[in-house]
mmJSON file of the N, C-alpha and C atoms, coordinates in Angstrom:
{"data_MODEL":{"atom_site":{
"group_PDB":["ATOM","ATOM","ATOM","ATOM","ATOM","ATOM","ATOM","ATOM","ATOM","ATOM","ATOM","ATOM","ATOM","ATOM","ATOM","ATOM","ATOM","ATOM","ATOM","ATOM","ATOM","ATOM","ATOM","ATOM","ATOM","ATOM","ATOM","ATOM","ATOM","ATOM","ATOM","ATOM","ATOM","ATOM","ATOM","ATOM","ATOM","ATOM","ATOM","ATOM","ATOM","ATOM","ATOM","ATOM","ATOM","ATOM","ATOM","ATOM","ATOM","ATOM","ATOM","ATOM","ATOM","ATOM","ATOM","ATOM","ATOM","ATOM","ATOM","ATOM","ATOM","ATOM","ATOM","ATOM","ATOM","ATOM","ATOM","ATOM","ATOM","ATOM","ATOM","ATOM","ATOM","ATOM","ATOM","ATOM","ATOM","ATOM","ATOM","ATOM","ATOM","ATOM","ATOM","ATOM","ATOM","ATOM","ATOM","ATOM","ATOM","ATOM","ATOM","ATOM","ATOM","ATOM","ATOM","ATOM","ATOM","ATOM","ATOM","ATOM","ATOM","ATOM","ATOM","ATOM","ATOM","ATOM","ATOM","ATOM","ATOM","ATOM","ATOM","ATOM","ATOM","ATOM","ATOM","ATOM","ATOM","ATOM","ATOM","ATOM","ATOM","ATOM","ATOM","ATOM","ATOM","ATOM","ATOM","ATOM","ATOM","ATOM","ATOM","ATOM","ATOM","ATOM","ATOM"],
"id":[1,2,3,4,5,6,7,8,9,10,11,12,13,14,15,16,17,18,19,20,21,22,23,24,25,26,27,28,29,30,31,32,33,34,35,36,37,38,39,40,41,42,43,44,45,46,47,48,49,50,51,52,53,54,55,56,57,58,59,60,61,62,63,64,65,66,67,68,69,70,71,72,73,74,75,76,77,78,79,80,81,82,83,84,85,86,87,88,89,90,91,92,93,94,95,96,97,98,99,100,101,102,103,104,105,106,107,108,109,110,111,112,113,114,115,116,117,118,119,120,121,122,123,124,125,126,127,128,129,130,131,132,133,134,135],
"type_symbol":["N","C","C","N","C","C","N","C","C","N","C","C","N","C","C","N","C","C","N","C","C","N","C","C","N","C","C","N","C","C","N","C","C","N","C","C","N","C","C","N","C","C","N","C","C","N","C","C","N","C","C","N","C","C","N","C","C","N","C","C","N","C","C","N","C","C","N","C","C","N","C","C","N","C","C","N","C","C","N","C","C","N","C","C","N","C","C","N","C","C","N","C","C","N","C","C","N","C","C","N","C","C","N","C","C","N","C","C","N","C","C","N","C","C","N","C","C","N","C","C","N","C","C","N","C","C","N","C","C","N","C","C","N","C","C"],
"label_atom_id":["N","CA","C","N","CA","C","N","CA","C","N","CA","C","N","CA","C","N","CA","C","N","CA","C","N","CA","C","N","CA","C","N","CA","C","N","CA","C","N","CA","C","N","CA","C","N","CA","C","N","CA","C","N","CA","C","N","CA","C","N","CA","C","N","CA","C","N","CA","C","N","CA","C","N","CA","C","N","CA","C","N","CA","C","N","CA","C","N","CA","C","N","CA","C","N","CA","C","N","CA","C","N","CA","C","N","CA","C","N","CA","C","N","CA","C","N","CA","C","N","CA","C","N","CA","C","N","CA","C","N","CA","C","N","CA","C","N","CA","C","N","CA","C","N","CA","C","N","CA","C","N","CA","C","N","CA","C"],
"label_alt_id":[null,null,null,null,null,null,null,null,null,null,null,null,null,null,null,null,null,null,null,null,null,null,null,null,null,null,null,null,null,null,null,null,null,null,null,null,null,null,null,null,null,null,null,null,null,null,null,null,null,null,null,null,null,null,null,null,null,null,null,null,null,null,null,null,null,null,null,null,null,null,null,null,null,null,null,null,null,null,null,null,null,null,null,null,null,null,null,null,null,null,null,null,null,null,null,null,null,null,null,null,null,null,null,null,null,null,null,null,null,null,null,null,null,null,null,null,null,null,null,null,null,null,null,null,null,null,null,null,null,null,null,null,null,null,null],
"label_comp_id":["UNK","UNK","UNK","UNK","UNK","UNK","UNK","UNK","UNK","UNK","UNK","UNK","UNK","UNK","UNK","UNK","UNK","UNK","UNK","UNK","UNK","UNK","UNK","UNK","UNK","UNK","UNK","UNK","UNK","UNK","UNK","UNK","UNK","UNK","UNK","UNK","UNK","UNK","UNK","UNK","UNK","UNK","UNK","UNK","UNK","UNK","UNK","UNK","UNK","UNK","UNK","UNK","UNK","UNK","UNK","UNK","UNK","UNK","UNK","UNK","UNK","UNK","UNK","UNK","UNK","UNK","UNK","UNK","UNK","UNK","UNK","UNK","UNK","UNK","UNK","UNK","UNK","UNK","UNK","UNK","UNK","UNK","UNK","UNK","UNK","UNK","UNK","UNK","UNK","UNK","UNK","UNK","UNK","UNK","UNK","UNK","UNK","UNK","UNK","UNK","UNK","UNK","UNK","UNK","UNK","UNK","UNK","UNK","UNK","UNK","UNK","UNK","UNK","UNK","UNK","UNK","UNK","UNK","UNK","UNK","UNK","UNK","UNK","UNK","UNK","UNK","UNK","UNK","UNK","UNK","UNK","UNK","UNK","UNK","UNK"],
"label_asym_id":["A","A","A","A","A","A","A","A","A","A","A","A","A","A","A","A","A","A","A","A","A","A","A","A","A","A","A","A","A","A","A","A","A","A","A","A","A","A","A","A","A","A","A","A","A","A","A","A","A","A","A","A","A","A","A","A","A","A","A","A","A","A","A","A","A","A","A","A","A","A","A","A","A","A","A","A","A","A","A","A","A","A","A","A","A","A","A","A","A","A","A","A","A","A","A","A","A","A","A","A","A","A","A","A","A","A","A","A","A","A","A","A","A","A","A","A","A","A","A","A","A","A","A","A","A","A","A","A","A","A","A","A","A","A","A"],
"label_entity_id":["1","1","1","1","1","1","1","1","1","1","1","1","1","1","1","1","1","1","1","1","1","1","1","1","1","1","1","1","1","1","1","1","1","1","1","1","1","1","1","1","1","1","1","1","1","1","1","1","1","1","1","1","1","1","1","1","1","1","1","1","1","1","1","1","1","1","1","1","1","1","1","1","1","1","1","1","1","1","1","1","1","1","1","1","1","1","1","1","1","1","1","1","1","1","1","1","1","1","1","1","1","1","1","1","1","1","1","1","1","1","1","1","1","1","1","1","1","1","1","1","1","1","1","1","1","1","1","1","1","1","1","1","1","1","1"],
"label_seq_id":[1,1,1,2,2,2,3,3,3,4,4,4,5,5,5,6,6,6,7,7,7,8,8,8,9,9,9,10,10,10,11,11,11,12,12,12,13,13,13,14,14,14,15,15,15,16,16,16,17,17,17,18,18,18,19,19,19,20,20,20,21,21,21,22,22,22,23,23,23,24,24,24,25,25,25,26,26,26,27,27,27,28,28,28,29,29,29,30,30,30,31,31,31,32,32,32,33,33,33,34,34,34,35,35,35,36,36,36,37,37,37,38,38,38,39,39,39,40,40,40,41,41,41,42,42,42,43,43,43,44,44,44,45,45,45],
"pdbx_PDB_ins_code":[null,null,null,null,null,null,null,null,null,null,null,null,null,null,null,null,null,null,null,null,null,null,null,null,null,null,null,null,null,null,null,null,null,null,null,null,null,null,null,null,null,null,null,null,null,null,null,null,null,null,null,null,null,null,null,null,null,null,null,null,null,null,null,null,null,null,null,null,null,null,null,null,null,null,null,null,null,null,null,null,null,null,null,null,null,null,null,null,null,null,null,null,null,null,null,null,null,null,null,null,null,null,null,null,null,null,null,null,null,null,null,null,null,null,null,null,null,null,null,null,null,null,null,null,null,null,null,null,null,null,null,null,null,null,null],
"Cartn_x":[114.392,115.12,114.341,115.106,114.21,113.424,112.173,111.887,112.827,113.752,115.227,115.635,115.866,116.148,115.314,114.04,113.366,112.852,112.799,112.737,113.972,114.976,115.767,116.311,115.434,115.475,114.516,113.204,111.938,112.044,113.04,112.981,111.841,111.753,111.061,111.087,110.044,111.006,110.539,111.349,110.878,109.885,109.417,108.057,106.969,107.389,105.909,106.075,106.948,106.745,106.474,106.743,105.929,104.827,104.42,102.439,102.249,102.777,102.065,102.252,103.247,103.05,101.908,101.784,100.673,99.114,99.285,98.087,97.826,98.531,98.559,98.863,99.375,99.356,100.702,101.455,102.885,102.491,102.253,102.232,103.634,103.894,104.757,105.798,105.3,105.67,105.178,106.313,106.322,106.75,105.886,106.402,106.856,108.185,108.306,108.859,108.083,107.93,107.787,108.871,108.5,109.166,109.808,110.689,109.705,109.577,109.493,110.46,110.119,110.835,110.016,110.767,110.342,110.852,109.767,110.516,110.674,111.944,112.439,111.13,110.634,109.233,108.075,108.453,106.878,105.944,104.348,103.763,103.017,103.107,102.282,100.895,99.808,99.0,98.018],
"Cartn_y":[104.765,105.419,105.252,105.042,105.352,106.565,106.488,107.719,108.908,108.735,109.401,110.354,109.652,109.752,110.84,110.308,111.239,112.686,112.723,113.724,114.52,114.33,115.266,115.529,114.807,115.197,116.212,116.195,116.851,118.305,118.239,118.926,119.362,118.059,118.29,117.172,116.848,116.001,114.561,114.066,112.372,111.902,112.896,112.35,112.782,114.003,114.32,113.11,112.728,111.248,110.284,109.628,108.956,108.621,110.309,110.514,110.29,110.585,110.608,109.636,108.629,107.204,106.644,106.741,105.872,106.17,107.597,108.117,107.692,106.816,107.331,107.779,109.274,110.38,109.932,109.001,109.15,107.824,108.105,106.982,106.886,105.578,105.102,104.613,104.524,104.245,102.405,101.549,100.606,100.023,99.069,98.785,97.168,96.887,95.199,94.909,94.603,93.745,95.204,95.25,96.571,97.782,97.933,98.908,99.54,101.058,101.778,101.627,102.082,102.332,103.271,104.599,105.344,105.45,105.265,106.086,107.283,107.933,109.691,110.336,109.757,110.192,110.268,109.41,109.094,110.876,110.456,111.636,111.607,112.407,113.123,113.944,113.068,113.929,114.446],
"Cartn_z":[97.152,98.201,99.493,100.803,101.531,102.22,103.091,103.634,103.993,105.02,105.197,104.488,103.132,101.724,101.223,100.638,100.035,101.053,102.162,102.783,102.835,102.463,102.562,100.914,99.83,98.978,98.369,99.118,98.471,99.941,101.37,102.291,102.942,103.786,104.604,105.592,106.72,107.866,107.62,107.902,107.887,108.428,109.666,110.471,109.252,108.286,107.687,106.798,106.091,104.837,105.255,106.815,107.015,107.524,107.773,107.877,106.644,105.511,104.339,103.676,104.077,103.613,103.983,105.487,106.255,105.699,105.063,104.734,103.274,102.479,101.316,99.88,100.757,100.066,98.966,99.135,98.382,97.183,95.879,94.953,94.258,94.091,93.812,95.28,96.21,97.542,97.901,97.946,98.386,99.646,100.592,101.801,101.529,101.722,101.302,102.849,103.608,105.079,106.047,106.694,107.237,106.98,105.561,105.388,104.027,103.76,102.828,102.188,100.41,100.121,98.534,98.362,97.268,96.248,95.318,93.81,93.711,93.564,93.258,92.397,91.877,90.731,91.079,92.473,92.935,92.916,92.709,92.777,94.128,94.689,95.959,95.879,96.142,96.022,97.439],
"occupancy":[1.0,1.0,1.0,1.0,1.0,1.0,1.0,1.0,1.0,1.0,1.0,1.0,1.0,1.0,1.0,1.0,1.0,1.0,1.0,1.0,1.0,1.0,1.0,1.0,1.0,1.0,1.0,1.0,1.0,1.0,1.0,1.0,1.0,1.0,1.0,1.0,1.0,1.0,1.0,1.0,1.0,1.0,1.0,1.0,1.0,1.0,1.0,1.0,1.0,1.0,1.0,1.0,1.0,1.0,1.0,1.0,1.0,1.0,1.0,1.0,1.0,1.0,1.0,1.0,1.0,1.0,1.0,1.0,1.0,1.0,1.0,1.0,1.0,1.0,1.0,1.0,1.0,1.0,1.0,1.0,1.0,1.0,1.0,1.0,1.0,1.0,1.0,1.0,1.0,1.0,1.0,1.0,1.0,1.0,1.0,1.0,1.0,1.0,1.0,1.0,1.0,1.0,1.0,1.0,1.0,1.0,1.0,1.0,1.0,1.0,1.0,1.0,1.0,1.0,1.0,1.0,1.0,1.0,1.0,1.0,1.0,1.0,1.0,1.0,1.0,1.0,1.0,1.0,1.0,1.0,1.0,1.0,1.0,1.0,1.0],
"B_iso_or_equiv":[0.0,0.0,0.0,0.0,0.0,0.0,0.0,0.0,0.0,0.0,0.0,0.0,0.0,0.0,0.0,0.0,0.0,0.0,0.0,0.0,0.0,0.0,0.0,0.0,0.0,0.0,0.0,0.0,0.0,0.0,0.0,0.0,0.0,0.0,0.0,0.0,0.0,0.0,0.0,0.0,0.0,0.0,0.0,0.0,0.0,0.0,0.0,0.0,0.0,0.0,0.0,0.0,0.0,0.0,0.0,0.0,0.0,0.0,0.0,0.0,0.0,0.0,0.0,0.0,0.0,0.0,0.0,0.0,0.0,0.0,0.0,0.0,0.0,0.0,0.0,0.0,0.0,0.0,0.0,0.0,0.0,0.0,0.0,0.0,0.0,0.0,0.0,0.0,0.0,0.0,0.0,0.0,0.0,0.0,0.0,0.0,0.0,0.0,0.0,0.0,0.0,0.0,0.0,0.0,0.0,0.0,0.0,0.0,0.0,0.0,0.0,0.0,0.0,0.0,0.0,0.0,0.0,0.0,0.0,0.0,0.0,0.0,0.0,0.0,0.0,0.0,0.0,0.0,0.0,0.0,0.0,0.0,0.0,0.0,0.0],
"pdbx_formal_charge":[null,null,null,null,null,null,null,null,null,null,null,null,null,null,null,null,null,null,null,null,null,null,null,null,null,null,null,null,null,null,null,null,null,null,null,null,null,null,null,null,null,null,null,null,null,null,null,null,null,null,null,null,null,null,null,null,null,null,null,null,null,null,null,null,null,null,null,null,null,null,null,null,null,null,null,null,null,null,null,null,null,null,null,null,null,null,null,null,null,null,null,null,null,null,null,null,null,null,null,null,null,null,null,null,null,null,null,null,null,null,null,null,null,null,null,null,null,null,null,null,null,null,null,null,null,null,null,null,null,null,null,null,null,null,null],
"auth_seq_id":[1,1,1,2,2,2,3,3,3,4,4,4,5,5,5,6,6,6,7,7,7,8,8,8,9,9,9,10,10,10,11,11,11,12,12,12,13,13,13,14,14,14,15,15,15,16,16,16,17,17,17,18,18,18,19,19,19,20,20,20,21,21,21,22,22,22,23,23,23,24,24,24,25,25,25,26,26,26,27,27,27,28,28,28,29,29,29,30,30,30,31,31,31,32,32,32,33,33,33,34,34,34,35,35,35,36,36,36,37,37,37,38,38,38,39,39,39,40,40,40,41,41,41,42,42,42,43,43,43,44,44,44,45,45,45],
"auth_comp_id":["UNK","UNK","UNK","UNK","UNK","UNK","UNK","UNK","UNK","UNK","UNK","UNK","UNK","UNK","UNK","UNK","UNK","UNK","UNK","UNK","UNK","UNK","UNK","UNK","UNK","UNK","UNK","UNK","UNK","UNK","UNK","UNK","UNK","UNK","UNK","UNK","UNK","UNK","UNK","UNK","UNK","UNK","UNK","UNK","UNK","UNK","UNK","UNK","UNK","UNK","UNK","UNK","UNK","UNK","UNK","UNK","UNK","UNK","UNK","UNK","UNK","UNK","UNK","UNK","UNK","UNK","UNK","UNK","UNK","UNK","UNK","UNK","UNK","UNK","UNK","UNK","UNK","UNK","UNK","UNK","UNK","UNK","UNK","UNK","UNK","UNK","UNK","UNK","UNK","UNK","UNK","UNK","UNK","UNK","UNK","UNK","UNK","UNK","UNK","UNK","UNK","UNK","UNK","UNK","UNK","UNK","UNK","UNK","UNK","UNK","UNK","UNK","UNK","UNK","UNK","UNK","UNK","UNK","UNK","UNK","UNK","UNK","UNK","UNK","UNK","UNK","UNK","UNK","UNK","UNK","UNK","UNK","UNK","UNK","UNK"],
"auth_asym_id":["A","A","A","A","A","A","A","A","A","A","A","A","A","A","A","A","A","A","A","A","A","A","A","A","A","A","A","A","A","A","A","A","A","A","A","A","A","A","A","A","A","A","A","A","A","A","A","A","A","A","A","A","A","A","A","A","A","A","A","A","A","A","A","A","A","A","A","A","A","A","A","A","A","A","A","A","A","A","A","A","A","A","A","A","A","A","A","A","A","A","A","A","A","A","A","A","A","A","A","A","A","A","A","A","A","A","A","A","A","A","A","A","A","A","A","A","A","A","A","A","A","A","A","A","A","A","A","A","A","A","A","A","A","A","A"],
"auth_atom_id":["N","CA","C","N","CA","C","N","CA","C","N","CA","C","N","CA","C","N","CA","C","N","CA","C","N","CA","C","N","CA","C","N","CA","C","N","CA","C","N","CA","C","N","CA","C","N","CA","C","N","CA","C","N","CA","C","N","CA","C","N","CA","C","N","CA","C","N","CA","C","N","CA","C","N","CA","C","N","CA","C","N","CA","C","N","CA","C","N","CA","C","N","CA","C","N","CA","C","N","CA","C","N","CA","C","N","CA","C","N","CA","C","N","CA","C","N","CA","C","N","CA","C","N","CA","C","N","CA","C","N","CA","C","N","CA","C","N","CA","C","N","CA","C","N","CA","C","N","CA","C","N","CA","C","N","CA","C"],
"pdbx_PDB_model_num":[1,1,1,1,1,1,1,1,1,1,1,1,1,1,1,1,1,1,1,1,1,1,1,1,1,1,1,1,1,1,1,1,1,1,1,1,1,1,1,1,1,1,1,1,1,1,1,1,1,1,1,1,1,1,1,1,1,1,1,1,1,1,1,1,1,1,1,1,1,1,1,1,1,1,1,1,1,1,1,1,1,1,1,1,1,1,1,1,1,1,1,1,1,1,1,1,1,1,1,1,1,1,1,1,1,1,1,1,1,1,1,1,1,1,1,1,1,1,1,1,1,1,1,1,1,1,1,1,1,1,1,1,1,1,1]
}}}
């Protein structure tokens, strides 16, 4: 799914998922060129 996506699935704002992409923090988070994209499962740590 994308960022968009999973932020309004887990509620919360798109600017924080993609601090926490950039940081990281989101496993199971893939970037294929310049687009994210998440697994619903992914774990956050």
């Amino acid at each position: 799914m994308s960022p968009e996506e999973y932020a309004k699935y887990m509620g919360v704002s798109r600017v924080t998922i993609y601090r926490m992409l950039r940081d990281g923090r989101i496993e199971g988070a893939l970037k294929i060129g310049r687009q994210w994209r998440i697994d619903p499962n992914a774990r956050v740590t």
